[in-house]
C-alpha positions as CSV (number, residue, x, y, z in Angstrom):
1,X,-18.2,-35.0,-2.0
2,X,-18.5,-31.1,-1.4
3,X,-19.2,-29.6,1.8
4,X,-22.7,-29.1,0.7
5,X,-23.7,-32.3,-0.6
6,X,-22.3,-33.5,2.3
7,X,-24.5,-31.5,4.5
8,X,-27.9,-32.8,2.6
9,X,-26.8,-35.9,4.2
10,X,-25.7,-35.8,7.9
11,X,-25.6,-39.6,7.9
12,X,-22.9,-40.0,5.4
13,X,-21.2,-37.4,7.3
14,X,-21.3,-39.1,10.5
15,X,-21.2,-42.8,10.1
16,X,-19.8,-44.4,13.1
17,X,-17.6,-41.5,13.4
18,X,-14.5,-41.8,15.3
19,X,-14.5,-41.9,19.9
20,X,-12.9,-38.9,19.4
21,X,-14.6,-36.6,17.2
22,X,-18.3,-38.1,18.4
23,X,-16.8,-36.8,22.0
24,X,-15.9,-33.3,20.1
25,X,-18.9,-33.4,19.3
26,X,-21.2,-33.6,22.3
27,X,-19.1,-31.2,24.5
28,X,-20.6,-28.7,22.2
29,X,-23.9,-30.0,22.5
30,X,-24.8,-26.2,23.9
31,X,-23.7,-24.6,20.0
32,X,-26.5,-27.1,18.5
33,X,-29.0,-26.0,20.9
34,X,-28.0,-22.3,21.3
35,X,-28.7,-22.7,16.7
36,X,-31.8,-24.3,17.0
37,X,-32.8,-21.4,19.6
38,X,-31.4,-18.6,16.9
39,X,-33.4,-20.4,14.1
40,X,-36.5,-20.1,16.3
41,X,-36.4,-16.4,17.1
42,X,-35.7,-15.5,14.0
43,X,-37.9,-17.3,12.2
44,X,-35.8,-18.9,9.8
45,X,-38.2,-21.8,9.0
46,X,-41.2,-20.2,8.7
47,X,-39.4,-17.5,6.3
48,X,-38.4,-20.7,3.7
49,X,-40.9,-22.0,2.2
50,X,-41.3,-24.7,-0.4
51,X,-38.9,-24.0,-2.4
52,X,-34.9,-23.8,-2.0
53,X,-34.1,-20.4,-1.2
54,X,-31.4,-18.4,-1.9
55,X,-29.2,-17.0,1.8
56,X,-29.9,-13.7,0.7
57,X,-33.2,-14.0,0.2
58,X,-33.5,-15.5,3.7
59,X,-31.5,-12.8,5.3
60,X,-33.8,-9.9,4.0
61,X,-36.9,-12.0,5.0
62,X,-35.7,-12.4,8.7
63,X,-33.7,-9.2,9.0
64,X,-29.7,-11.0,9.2
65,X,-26.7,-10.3,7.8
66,X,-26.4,-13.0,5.0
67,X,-23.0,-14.4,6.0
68,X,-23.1,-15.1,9.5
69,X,-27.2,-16.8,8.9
70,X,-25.5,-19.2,6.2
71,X,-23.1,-20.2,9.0
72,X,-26.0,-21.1,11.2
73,X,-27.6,-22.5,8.7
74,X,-24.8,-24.9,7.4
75,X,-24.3,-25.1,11.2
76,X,-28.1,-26.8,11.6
77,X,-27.8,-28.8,8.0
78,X,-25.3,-31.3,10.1
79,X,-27.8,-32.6,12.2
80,X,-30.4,-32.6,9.4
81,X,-32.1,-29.0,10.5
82,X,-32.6,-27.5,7.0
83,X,-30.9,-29.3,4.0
84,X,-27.8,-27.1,2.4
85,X,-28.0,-27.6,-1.4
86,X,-25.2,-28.0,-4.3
87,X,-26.0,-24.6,-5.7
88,X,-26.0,-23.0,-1.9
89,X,-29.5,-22.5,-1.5
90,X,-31.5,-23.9,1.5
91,X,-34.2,-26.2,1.8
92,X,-36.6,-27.9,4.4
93,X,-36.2,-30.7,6.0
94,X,-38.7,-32.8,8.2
95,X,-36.9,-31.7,10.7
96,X,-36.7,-28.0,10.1
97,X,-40.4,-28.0,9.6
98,X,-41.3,-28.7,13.2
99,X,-39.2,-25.5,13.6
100,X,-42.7,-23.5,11.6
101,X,-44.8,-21.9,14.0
102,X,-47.7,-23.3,11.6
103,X,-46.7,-26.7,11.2
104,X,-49.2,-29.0,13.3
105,X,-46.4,-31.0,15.1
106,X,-44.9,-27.9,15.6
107,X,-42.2,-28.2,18.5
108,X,-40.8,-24.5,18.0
109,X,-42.2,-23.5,21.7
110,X,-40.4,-26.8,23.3
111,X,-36.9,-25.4,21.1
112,X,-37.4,-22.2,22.7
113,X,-38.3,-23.6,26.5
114,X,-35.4,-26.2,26.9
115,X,-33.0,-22.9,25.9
116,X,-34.7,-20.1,27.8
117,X,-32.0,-18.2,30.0
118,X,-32.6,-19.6,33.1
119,X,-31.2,-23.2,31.7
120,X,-28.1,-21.6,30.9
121,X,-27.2,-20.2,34.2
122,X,-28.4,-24.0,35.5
123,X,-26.9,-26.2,33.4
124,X,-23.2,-24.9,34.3
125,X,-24.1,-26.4,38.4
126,X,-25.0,-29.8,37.7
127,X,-22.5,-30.9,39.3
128,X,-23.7,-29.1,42.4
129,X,-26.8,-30.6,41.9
130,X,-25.7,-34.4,41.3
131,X,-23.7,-33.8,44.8
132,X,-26.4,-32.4,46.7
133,X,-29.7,-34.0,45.1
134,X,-31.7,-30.7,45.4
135,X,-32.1,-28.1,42.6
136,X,-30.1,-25.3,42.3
137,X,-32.9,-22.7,41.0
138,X,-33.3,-21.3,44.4
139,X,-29.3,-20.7,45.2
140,X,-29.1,-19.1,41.5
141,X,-32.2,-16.9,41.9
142,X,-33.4,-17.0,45.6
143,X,-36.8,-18.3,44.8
144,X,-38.8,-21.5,44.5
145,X,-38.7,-22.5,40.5
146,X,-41.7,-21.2,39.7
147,X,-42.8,-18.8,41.6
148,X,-39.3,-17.2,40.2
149,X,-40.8,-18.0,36.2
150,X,-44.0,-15.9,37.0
151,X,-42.7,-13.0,39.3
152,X,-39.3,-12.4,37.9
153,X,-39.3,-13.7,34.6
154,X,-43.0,-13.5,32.7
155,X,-41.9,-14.1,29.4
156,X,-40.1,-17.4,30.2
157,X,-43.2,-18.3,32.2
158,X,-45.2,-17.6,28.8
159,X,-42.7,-19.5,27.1
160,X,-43.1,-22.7,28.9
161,X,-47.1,-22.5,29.2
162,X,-46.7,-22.6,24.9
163,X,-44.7,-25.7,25.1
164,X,-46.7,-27.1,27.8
165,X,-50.0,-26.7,25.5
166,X,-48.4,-27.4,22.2
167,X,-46.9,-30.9,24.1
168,X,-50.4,-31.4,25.7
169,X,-52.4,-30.8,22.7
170,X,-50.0,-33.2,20.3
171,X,-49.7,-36.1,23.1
172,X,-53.9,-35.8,24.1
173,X,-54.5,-37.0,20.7
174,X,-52.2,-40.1,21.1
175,X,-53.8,-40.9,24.9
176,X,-57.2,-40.4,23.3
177,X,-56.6,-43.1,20.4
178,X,-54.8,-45.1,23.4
179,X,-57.5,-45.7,26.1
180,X,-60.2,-47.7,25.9
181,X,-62.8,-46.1,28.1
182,X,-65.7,-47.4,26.0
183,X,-67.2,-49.3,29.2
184,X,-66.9,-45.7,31.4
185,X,-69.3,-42.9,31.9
186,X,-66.7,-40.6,33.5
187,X,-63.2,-39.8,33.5
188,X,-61.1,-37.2,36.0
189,X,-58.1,-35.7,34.8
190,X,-55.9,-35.3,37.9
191,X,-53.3,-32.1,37.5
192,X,-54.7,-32.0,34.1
193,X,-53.2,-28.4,32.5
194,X,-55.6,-27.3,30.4
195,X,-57.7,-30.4,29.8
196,X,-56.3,-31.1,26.4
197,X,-56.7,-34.6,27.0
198,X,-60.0,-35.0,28.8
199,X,-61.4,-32.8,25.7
200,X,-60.1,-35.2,23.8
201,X,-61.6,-38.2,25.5
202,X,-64.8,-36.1,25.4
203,X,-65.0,-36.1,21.8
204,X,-63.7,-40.0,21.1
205,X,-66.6,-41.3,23.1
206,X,-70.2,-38.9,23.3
207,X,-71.4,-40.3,26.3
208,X,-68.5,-39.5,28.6
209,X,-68.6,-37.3,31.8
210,X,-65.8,-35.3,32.2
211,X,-63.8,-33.5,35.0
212,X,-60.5,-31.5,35.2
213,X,-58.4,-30.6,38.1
214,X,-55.6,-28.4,38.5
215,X,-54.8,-25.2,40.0
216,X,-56.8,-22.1,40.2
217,X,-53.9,-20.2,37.4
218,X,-53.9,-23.3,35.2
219,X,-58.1,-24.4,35.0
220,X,-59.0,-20.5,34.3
221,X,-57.1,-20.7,31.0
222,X,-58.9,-24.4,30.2
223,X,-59.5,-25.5,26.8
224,X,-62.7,-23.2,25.3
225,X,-64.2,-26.3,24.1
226,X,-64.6,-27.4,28.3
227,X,-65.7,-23.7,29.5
228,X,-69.3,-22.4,29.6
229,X,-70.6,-22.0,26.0
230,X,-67.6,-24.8,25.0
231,X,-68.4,-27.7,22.9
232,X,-67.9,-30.1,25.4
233,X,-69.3,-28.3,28.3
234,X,-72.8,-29.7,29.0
235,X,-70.5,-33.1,30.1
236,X,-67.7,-31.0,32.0
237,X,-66.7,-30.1,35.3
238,X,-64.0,-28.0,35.8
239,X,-62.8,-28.2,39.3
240,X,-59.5,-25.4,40.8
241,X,-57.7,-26.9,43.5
242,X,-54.4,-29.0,44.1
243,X,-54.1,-32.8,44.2
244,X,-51.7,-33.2,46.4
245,X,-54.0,-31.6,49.3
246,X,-57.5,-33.3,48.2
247,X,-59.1,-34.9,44.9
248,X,-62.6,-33.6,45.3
249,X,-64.0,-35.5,41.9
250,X,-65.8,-39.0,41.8
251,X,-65.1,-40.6,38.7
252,X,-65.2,-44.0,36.9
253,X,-61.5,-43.5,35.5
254,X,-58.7,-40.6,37.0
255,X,-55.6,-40.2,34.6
256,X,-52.8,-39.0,36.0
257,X,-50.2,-37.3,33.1
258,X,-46.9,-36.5,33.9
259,X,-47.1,-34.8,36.9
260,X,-46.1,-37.1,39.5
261,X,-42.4,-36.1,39.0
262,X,-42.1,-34.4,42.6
263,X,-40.5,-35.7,45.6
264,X,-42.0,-39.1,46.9
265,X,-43.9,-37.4,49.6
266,X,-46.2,-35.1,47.0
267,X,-46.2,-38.2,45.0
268,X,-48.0,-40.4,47.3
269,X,-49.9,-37.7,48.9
270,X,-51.6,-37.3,45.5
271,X,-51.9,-41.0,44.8
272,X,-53.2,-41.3,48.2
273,X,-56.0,-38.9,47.9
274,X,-56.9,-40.2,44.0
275,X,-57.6,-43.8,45.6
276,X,-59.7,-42.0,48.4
277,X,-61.9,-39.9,46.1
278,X,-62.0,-42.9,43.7
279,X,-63.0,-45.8,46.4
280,X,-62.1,-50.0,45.4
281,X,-62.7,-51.2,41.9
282,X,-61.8,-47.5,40.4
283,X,-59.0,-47.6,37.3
284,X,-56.6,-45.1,37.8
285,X,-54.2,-44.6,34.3
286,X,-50.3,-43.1,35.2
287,X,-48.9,-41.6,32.2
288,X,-45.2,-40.7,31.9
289,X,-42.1,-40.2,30.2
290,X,-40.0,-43.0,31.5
291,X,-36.3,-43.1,32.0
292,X,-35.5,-46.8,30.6
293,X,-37.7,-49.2,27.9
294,X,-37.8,-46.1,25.7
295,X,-37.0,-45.1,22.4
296,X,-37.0,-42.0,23.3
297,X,-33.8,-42.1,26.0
298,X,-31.4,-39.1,25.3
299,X,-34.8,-36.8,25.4
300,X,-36.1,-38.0,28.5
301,X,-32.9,-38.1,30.5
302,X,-32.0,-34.5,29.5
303,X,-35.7,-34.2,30.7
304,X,-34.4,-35.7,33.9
305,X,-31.1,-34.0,34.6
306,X,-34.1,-30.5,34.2
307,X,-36.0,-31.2,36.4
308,X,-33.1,-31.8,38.9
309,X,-31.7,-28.8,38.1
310,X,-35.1,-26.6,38.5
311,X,-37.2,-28.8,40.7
312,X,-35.2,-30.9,42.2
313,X,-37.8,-33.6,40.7
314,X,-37.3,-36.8,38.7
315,X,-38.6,-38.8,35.8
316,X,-39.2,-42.8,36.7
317,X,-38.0,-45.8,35.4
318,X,-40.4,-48.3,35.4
319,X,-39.6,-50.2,38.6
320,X,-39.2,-47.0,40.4
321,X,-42.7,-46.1,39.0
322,X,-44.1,-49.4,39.4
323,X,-42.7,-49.5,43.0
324,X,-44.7,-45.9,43.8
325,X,-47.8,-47.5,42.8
326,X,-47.9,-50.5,44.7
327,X,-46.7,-48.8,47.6
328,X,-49.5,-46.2,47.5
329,X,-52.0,-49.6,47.3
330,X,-52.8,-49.9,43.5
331,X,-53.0,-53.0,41.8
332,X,-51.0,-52.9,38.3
333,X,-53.0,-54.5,35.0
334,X,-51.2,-53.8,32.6
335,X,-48.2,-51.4,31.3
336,X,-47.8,-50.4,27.5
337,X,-46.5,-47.6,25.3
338,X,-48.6,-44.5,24.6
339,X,-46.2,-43.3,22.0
340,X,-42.4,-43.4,21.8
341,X,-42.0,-40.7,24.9
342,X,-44.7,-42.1,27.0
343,X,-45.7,-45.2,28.9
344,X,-49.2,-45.7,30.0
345,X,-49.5,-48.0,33.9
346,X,-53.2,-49.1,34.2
347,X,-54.3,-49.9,37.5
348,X,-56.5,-50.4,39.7
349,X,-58.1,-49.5,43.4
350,X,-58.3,-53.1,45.0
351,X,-61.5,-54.2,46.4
């Protein structure tokens, strides 16, 4: 089998490979991610199209040398990233597509967040971090995460608003299709981002009411379709303000989308003022990316070992999520998948 046929077909190339070569392997993990980075600034997939295309074509198109971009490309081919062809040319993969700025599952803004700069000068201290428990963004840059994202670095802080809205807009759709919240008449998205999902909720079901909180930055870029002259908002309230001080919204339903990922005291401050402003007999839905019963694993324990390293935070497993919840007085109904990287907790306020 040649190099390139082999390529078109990462599985035959790496069929229960070897302790020693899988280790090889992962301790350059970074080279994989540092190409997938590359591909994404340059634009490499959105340059191929349809077709198989010739190196130098693609060189010309994204303005490379041809030689070095064939490396990266045959470089990406092993892990199924664009597919290397008999005759040399390249071609898309389903992989490589989600690399398209167009492609509606588009995850070229999350390539480009989980390899901004700043995660190369953390990802060298984790072993500082693992010791001490706390992050280590504020010894590198001498500032709280992100109040160092939007004072010292603006384009990383645009970088990671893009992810966050590309991952809210593709995950609203599969909470929206998830909850059943035909017997409500209104819902409060608690530290809701844009409102991606109470928009979506919106438009499942007519006669919904909605609300979205968050902070004063985050609500003034809401979806149009919730501001004034939106689609959705005659049944919208958009509220500024931070749930971990007060939840100033009544509501039938609060969701609560992966945002309780702070210490335990923020945690339970915000659960704690969610079953005040919702009173007994309210259903309050957790969303998160959970650290065990996932297919999703190796994602959301990197995801983990992040937010260690920036935050000092932590995603859950379920008992340490179910164990926050009951603490903070909520009764547990029922716990069930959203999707592969998300677990939903339905509970509710106890009479």
């Amino acid at each position: 089998m040649t190099t390139a046929q082999t390529a078109q077909n990462p599985q035959t190339a790496s069929t229960t490979p070897p302790p020693a070569m899988r280790f090889r392997e992962l301790v350059f993990g970074a080279a994989c991610a540092a190409a997938l980075r590359a591909a994404a600034r340059l634009g490499v997939a959105d340059a191929l199209g349809d077709s198989p295309t010739d190196v130098d074509a693609l060189a010309a198109a994204v303005k490379t040398e041809p030689k070095p971009l064939r490396r990266l490309l045959r470089a990406l081919s092993c892990y199924g990233v664009f597919a290397e062809r008999p005759d040399g040319t390249f071609a898309h993969t389903d992989m490589s597509r989600l690399l398209r700025e167009d492609d509606p599952h588009s995850l070229r803004a999350i390539a480009l967040w989980c390899t901004e700069p700043w995660t190369w000068d953390a990802w060298p201290r984790l072993d500082e971090a693992v010791r001490s428990g706390r992050n280590v963004v504020e010894d590198l840059y001498g500032k709280e995460f992100f109040v160092y994202l939007n004072e010292d670095a603006p384009e990383s802080a645009d970088v990671f608003n893009r992810a966050m809205t590309t991952s809210s807009v593709q995950s609203a759709r599969d909470v929206a299709e998830f909850l059943d919240l035909s017997g409500s008449s209104s819902v409060a998205d608690i530290g809701g981002g844009q409102g991606h999902v109470v928009a979506s909720l919106l438009e499942k079901h007519p006669a919904l009411h909605g609300t979205l909180l968050d902070l004063p930055r985050v609500v003034e870029n809401a979806d149009p379709r919730l501001r004034p002259g939106g689609s959705l908002a005659d049944r919208m309230r958009v509220v500024p303000g931070d749930c971990r001080v007060a939840v100033p919204v009544r509501a039938d339903v609060y969701i609560i989308k992966n945002i309780l990922e702070w210490d335990d005291d923020s945690t339970a401050r915000t659960l704690r003022n969610v079953i005040e402003a919702g009173g007994p007999g309210t259903r309050v839905v957790v969303i998160e990316n959970l650290v065990d019963d996932s297919p999703s694993m190796r994602f959301s324990t990197a995801m983990d070992l992040l937010l260690l390293l920036n935050v000092g935070g932590a995603k859950h497993t379920t008992d340490s999520m179910v164990r926050r919840l009951t603490d903070a007085g909520l009764v547990i109904d029922d716990v069930r998948p959203v999707n592969p990287y998300l677990h939903a907790f339905d509970c509710t306020v106890p009479e």
